[in-house]
C-alpha positions as a Markdown table, in Angstrom:
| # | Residue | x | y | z |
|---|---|---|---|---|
| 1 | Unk | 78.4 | 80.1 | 42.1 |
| 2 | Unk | 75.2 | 80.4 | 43.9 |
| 3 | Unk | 73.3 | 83.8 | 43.1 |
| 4 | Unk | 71.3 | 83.6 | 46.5 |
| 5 | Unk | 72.8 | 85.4 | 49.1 |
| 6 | Unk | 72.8 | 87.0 | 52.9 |
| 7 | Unk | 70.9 | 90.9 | 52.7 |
| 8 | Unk | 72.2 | 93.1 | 56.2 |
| 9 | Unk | 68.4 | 94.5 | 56.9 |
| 10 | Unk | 70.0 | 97.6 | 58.0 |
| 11 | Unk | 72.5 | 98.9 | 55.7 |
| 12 | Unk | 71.7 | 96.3 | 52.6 |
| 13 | Unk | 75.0 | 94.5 | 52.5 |
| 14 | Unk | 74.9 | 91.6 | 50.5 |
| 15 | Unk | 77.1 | 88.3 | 51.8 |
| 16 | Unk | 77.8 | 85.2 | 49.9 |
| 17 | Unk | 76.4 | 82.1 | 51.7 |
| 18 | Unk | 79.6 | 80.9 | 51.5 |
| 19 | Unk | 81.0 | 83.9 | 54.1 |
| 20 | Unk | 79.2 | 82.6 | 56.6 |
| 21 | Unk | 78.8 | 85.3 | 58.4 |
| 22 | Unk | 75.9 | 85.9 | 61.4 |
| 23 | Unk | 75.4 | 89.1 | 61.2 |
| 24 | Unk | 76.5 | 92.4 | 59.3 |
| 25 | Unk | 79.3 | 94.3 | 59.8 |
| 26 | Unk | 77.2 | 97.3 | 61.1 |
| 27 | Unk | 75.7 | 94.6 | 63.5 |
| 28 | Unk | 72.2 | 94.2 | 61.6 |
| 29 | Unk | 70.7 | 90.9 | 61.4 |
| 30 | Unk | 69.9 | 89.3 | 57.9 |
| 31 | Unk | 67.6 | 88.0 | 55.0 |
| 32 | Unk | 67.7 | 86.5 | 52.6 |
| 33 | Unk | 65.6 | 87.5 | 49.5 |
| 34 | Unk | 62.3 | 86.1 | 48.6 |
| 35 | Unk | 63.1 | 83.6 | 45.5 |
| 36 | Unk | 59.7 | 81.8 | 45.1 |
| 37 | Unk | 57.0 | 80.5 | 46.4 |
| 38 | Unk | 55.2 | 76.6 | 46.2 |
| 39 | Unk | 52.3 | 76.1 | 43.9 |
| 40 | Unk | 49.1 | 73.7 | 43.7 |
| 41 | Unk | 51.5 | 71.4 | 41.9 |
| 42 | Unk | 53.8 | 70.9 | 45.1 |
| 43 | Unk | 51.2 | 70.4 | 46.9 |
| 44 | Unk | 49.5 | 67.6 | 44.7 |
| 45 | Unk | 51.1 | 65.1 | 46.8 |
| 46 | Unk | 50.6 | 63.6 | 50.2 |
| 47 | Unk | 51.9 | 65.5 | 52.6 |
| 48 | Unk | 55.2 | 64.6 | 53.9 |
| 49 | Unk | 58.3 | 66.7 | 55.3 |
| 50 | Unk | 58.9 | 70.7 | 55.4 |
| 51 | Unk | 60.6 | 70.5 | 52.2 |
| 52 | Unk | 57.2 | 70.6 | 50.2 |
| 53 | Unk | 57.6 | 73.7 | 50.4 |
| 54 | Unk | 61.4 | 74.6 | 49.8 |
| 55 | Unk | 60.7 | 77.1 | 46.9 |
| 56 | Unk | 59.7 | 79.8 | 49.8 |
| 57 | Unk | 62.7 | 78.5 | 51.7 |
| 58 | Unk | 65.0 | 80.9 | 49.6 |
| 59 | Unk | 67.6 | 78.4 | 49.4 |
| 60 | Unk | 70.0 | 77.6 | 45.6 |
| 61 | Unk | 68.1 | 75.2 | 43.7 |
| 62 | Unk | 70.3 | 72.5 | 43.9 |
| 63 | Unk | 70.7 | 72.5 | 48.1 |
| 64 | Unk | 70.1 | 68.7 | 48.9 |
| 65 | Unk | 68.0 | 68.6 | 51.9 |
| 66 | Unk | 69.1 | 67.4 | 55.0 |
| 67 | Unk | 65.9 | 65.8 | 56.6 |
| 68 | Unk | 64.7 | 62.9 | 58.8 |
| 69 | Unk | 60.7 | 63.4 | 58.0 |
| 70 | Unk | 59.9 | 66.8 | 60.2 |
| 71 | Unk | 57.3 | 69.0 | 60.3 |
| 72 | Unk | 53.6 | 67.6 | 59.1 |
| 73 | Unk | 52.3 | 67.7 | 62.9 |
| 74 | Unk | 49.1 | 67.2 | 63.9 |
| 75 | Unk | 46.4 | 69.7 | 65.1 |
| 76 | Unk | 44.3 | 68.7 | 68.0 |
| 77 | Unk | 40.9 | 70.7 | 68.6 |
| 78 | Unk | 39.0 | 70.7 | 71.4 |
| 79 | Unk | 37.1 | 72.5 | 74.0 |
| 80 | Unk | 38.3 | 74.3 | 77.3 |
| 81 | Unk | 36.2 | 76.5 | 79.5 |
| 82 | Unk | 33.5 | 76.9 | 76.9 |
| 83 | Unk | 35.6 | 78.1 | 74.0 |
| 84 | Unk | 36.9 | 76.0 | 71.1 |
| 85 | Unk | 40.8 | 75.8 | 70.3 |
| 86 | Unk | 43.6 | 73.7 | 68.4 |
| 87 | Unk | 46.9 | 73.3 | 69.5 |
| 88 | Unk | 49.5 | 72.3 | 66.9 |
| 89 | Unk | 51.4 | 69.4 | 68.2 |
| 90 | Unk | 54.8 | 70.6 | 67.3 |
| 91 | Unk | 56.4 | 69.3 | 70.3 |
| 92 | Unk | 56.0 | 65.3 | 67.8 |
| 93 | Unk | 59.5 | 66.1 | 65.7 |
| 94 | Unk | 62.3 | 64.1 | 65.2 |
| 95 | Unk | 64.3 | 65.5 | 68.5 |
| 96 | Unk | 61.0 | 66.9 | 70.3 |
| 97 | Unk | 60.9 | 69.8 | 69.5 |
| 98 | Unk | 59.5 | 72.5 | 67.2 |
| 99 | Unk | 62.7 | 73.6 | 66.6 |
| 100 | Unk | 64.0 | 70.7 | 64.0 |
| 101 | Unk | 62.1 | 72.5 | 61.2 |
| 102 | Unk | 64.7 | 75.2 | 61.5 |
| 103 | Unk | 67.9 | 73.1 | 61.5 |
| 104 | Unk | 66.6 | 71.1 | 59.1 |
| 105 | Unk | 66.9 | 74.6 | 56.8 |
| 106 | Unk | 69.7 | 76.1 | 58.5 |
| 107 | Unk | 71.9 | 72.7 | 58.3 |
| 108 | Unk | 71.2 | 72.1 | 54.5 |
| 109 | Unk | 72.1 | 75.8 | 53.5 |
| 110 | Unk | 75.6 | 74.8 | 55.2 |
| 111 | Unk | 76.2 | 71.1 | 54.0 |
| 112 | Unk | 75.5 | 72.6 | 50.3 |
| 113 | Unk | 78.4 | 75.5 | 51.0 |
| 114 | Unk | 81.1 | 72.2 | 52.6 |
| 115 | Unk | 81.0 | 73.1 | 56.0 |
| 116 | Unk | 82.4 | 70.7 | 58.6 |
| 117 | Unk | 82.5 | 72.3 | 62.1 |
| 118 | Unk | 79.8 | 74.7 | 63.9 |
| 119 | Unk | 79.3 | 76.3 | 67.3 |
| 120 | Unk | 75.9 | 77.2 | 68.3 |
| 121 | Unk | 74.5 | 78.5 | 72.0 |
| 122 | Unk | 71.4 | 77.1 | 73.3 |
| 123 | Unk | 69.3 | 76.5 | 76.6 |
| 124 | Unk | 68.3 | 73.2 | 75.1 |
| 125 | Unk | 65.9 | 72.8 | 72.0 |
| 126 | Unk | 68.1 | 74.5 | 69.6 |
| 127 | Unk | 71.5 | 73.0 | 70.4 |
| 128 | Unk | 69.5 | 69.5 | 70.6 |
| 129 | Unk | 68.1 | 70.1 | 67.2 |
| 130 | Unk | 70.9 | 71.6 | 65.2 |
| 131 | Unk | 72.9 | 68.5 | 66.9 |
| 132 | Unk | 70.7 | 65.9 | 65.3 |
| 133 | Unk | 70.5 | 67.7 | 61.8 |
| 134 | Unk | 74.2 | 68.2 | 61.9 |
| 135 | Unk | 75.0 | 64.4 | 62.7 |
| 136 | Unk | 73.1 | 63.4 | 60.4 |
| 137 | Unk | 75.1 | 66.0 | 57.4 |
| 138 | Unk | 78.1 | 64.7 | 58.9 |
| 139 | Unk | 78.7 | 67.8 | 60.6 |
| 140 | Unk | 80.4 | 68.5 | 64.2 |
| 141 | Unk | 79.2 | 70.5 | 66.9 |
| 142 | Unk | 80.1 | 72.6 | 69.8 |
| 143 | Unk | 76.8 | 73.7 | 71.9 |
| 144 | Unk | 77.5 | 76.4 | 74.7 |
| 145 | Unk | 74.5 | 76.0 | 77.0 |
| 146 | Unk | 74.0 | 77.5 | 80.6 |
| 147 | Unk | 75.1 | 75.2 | 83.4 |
| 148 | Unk | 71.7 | 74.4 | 84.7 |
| 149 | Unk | 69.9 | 73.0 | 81.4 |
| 150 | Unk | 68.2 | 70.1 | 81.8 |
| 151 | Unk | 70.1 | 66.9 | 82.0 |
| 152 | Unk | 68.1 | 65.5 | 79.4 |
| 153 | Unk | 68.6 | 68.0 | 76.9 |
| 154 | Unk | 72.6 | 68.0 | 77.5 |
| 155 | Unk | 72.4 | 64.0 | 77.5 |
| 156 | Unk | 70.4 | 64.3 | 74.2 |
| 157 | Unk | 72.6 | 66.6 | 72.5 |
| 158 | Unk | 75.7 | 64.2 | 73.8 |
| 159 | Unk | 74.3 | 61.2 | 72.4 |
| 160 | Unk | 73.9 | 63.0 | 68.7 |
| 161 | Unk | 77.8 | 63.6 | 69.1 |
| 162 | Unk | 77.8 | 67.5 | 70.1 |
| 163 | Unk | 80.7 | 68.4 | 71.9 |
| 164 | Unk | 79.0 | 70.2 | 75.2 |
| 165 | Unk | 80.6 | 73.5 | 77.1 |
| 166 | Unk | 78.7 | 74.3 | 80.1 |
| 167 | Unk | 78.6 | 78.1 | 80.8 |
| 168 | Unk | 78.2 | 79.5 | 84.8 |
| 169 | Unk | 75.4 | 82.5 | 84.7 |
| 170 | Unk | 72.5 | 83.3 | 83.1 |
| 171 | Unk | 71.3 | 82.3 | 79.0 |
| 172 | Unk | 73.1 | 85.2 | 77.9 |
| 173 | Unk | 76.4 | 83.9 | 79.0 |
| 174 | Unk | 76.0 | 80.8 | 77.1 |
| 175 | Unk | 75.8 | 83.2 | 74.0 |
| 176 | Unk | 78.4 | 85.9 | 75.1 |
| 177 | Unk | 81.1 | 82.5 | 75.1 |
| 178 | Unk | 79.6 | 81.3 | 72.1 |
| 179 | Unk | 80.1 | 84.8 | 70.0 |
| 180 | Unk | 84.1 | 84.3 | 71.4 |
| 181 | Unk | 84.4 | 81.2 | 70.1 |
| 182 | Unk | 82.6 | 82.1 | 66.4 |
| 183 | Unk | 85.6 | 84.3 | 65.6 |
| 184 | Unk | 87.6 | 81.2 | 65.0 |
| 185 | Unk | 84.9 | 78.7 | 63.8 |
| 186 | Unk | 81.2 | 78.8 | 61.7 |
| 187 | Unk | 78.4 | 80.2 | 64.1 |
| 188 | Unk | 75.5 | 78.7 | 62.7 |
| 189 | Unk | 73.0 | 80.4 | 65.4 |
| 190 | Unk | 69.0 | 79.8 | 65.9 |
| 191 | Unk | 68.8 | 83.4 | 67.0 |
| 192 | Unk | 70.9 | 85.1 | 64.1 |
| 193 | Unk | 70.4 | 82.9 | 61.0 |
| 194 | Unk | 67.6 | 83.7 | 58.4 |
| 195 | Unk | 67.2 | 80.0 | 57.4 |
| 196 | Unk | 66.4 | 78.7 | 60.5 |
| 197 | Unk | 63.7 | 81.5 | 60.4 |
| 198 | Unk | 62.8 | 80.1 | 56.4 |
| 199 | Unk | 62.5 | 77.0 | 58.2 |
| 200 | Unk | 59.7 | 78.0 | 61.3 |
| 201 | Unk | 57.8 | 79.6 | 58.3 |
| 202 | Unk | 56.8 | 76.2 | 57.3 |
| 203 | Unk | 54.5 | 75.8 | 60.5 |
| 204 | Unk | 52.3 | 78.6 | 59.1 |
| 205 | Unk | 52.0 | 76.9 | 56.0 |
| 206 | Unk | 51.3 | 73.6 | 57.3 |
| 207 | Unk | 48.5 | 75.1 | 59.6 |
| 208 | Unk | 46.8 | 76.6 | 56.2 |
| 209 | Unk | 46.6 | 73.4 | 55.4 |
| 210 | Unk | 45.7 | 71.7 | 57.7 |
| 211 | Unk | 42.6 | 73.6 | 58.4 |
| 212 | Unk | 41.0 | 73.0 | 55.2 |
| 213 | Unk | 43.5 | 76.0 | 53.1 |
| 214 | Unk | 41.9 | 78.6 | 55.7 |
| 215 | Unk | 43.8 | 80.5 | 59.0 |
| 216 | Unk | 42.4 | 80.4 | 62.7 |
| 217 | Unk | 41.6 | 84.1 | 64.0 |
| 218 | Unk | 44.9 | 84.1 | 66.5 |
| 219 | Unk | 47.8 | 82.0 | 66.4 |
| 220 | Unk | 49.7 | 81.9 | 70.0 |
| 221 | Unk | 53.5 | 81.1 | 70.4 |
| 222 | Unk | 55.9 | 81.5 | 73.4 |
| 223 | Unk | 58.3 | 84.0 | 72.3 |
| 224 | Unk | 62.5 | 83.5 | 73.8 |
| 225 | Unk | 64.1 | 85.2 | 70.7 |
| 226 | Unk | 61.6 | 85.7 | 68.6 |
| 227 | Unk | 62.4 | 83.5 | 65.8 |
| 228 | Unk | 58.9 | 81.3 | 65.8 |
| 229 | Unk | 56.6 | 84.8 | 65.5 |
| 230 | Unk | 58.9 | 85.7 | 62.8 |
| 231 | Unk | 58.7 | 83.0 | 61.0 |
| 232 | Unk | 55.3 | 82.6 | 61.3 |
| 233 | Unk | 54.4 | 85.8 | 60.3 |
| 234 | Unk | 56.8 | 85.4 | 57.5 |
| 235 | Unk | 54.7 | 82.7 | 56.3 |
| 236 | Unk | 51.3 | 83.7 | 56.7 |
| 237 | Unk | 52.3 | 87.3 | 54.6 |
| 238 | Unk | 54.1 | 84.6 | 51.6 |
| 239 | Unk | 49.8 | 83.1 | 51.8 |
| 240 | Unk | 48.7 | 86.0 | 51.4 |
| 241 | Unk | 50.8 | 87.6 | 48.8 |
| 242 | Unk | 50.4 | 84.3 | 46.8 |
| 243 | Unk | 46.8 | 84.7 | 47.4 |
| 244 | Unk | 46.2 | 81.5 | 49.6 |
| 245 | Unk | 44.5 | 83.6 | 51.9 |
| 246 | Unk | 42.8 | 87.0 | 52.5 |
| 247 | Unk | 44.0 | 88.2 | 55.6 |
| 248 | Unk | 46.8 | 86.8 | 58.3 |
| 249 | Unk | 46.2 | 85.5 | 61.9 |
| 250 | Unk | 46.7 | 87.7 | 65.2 |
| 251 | Unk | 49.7 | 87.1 | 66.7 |
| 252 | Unk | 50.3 | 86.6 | 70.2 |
| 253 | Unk | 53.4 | 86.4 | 71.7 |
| 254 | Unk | 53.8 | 84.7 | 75.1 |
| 255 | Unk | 56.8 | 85.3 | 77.0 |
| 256 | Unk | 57.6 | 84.6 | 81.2 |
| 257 | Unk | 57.2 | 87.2 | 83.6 |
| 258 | Unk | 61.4 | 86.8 | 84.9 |
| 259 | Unk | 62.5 | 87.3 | 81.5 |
| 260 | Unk | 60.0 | 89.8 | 79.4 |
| 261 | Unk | 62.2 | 91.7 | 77.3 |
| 262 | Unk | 60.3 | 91.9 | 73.9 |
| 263 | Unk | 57.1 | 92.5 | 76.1 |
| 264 | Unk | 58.7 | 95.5 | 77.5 |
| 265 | Unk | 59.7 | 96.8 | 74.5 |
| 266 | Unk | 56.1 | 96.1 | 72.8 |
| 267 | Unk | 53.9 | 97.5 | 75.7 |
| 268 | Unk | 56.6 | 100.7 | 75.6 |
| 269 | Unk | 56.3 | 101.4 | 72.5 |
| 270 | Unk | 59.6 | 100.6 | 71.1 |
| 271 | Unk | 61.7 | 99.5 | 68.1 |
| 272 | Unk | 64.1 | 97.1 | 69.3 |
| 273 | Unk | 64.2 | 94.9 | 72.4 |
| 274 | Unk | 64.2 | 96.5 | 75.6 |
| 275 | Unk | 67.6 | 96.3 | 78.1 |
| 276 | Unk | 66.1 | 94.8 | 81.7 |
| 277 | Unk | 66.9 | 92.5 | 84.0 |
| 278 | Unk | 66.1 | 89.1 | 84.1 |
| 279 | Unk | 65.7 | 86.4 | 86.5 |
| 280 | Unk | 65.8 | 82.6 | 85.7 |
| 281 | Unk | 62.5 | 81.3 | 84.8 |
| 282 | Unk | 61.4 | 77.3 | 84.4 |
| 283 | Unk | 60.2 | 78.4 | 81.2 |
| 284 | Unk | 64.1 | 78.2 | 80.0 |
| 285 | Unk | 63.4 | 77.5 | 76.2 |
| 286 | Unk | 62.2 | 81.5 | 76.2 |
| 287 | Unk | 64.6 | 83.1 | 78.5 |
| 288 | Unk | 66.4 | 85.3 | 76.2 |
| 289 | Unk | 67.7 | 88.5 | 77.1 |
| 290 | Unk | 69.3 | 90.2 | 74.6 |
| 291 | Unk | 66.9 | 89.1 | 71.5 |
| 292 | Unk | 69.0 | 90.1 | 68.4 |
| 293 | Unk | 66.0 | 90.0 | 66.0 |
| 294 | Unk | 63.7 | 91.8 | 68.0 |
| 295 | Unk | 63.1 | 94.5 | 65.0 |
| 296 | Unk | 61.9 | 92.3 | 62.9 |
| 297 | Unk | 60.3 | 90.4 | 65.5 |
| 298 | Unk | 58.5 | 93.4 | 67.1 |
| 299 | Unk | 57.7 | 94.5 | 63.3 |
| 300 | Unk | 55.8 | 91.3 | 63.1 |
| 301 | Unk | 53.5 | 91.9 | 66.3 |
| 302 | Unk | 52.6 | 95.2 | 65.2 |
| 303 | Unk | 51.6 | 94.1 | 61.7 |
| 304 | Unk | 49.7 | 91.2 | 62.2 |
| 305 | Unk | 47.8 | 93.3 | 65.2 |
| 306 | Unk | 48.9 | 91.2 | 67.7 |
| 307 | Unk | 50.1 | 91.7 | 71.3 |
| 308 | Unk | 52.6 | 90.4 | 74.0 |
| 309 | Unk | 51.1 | 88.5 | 77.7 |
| 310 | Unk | 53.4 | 87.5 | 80.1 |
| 311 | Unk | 53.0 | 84.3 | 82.5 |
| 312 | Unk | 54.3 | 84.0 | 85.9 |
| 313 | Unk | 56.0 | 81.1 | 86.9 |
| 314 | Unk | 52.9 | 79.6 | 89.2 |
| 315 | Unk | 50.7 | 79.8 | 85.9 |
| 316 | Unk | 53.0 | 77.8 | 84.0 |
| 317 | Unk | 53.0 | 75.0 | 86.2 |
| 318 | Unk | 49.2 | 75.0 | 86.2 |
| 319 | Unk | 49.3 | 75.1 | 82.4 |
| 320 | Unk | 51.0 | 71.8 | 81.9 |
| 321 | Unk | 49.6 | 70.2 | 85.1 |
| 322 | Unk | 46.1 | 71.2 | 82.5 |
| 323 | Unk | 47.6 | 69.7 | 79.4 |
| 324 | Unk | 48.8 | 66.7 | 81.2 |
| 325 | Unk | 45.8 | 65.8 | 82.1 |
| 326 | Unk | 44.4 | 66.0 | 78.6 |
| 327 | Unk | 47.1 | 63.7 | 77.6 |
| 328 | Unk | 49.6 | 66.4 | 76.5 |
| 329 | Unk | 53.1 | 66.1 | 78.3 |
| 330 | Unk | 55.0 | 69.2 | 77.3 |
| 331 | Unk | 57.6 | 71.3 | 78.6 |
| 332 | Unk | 57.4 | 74.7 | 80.9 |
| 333 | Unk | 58.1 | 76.5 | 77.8 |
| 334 | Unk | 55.2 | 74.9 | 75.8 |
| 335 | Unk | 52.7 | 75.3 | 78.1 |
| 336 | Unk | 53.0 | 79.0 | 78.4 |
| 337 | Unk | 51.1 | 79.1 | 75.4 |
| 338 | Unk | 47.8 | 78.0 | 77.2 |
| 339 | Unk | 48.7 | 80.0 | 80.4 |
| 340 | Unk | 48.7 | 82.9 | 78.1 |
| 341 | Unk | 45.3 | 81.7 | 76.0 |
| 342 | Unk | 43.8 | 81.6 | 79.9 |
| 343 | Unk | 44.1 | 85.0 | 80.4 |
| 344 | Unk | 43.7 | 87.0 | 77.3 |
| 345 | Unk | 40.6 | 88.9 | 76.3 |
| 346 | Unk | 37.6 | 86.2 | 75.2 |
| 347 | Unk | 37.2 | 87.4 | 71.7 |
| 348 | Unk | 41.0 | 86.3 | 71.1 |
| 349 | Unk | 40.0 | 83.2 | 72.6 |
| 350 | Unk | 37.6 | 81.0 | 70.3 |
| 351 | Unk | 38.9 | 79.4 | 67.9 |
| 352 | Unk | 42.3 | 79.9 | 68.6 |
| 353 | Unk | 45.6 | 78.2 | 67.5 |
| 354 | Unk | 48.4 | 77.3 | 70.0 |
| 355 | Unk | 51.2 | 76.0 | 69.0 |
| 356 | Unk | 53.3 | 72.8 | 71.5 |
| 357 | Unk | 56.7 | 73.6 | 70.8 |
| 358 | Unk | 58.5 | 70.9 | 73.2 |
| 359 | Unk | 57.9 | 67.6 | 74.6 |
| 360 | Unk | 57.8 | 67.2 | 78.3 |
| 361 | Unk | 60.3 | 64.2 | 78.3 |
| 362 | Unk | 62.7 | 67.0 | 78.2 |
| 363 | Unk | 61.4 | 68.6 | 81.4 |
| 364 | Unk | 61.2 | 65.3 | 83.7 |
| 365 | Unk | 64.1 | 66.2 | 85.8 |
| 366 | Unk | 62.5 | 70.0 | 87.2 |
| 367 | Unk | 58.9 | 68.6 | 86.9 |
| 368 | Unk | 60.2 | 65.8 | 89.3 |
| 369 | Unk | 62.6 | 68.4 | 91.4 |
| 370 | Unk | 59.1 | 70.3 | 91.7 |
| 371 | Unk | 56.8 | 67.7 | 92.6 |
| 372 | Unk | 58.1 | 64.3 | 92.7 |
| 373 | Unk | 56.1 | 63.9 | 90.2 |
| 374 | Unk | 53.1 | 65.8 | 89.0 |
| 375 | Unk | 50.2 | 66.1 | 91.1 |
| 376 | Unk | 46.2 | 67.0 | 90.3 |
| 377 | Unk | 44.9 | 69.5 | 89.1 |
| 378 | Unk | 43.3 | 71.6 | 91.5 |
């Protein structure tokens, strides 16, 4: 019997991993409790996957990892309108996307626990992601994703074996059909799950290293549910606490203009995500509504001292047209990151850290639907 388990945040519940279960009954999201950390003496050899650092991962000891070489992405740094920045090229992953570091996590804790079916809801990245981690366990899928996701991603998640439900509407839909189907089947969700989160946290790690065991001033991240800030601030507190480092990085979330509700909430001063409308964005990878982690998320702003931006959709567009012609193809999504660094106050600027989430091969069908291609840069 495992001793790790599930902890509601709200009421303190405890759930055996072997439950399964998304959320609480009260309808808190959950943890799982801190059960190590890495030491100099996992990091003695080259590096390599996520999984050098599976003792902060809060997983039982004996969880085989499920893994096809993620994570270990390299940091590019270079200069843009006078100021100095990296971006962490996170969008170079087994599927393309950042995303893999997550299932990677998420799809080992439910291979250890016998698990043969899962349904999941996703606008692309996710559902691609938790496809190719769960083919690889031997694990099948059913992805609910809205009806206009990019034909790549669907053809993608298709070819891993995923079993593929198109939803009419908006994101949330995708997850409203998903949540009726989990009440007969294993929801092993991106947005809900604390291991996928475990497994984000590993970018924050990697960055410490990669930049000689030291943190960049600001660390920006396009924000859809939240789960990447979380986990990145998850991470950065398990350096400090460990004492790696001496203080942790700004955060800056980034989200679109059309869909902005943990912005909202933020700038208003609130706890928990704000209930707007939303319109549909080309930045689909963050178009959440209804963030169900937003606490923890918005906790993770606040305590880091960082701060929402929003990008409209014309910014974007000029963002990757930027990148691409730096030799960066990413997706809408990704490129809000430097849309946002653009616009946000010049002290938050130098030295920066930005962090491409998805490759742009996923994106070819609405960058051509746009263009016909993509033109200069004005």
């Amino acid at each position: 019997m495992d001793s790790v388990s599930y902890r509601c945040d709200a009421c303190g519940t405890h759930f055996p991993l072997s439950d399964h279960p998304f959320r609480c009954d009260c309808g808190g999201y959950l943890n799982v409790d801190d059960s190590g950390m890495f030491g100099a003496q996992d990091l003695a050899s080259p590096p390599g996957s996520i999984w050098r650092y599976r003792k902060s991962f809060g997983l039982p000891e004996n969880v085989t990892p499920v893994t096809m070489g993620e994570g270990n992405t390299p940091i590019l740094t270079l200069e843009i309108e006078g100021a100095k920045l990296h971006l962490k090229m996170d969008f170079q992953q087994p599927s393309g996307s950042f995303k893999d570091r997550g299932a990677s996590v998420l799809v080992s804790a439910l291979k250890h626990t016998g698990v043969k079916k899962v349904v999941e809801d996703s606008s692309g990245n996710a559902g691609a992601a938790l496809s190719a981690y769960a083919a690889a366990a031997g694990i099948g899928v059913t992805v609910y994703v809205p009806a206009y996701t990019q034909e790549g991603k669907v053809v993608q998640m298709e070819m891993y074996g995923a079993k593929l439900v198109r939803v009419p509407g908006k994101r949330q839909d995708a997850n409203i059909e998903a949540l009726r189907a989990a009440k007969g089947s294993i929801y092993a969700s991106h947005l809900w799950n604390p291991y996928f989160i475990r497994g984000l946290s590993s970018v924050a790690y990697e960055i410490w290293e990669q930049m000689g065991r030291t943190l960049p001033q600001a660390v920006i991240v396009p924000v859809g549910s939240g789960g990447f800030l979380e986990g990145l601030h998850y991470g950065f507190c398990i350096l400090k606490r460990a004492g790696f480092a001496s203080s942790n990085p700004r955060l800056i979330g980034v989200q679109a203009a059309r869909c902005a509700p943990i912005h909202q909430a933020f700038v208003n001063g609130m706890e928990d995500s704000a209930d707007i409308e939303v319109e549909k964005t080309i930045a689909e990878g963050i178009a959440v509504q209804k963030p169900p982690r937003a606490r923890a998320v918005l906790a993770a702003l606040r305590n880091s001292g960082g701060y929402m931006v929003t990008v409209g959709e014309g910014e974007i567009i000029e963002a990757a047209k930027r990148l691409g012609m730096l030799g960066l193809f990413v997706e809408p999504t990704s490129a809000s990151v430097l849309a946002a660094w653009l616009k946000i106050e010049k002290q938050d600027k130098e030295g920066a850290l930005l962090v491409l989430t998805g490759s742009g091969l996923k994106a070819v069908a609405t960058y051509h639907e746009l263009y016909g291609g993509l033109p200069s840069v004005k």
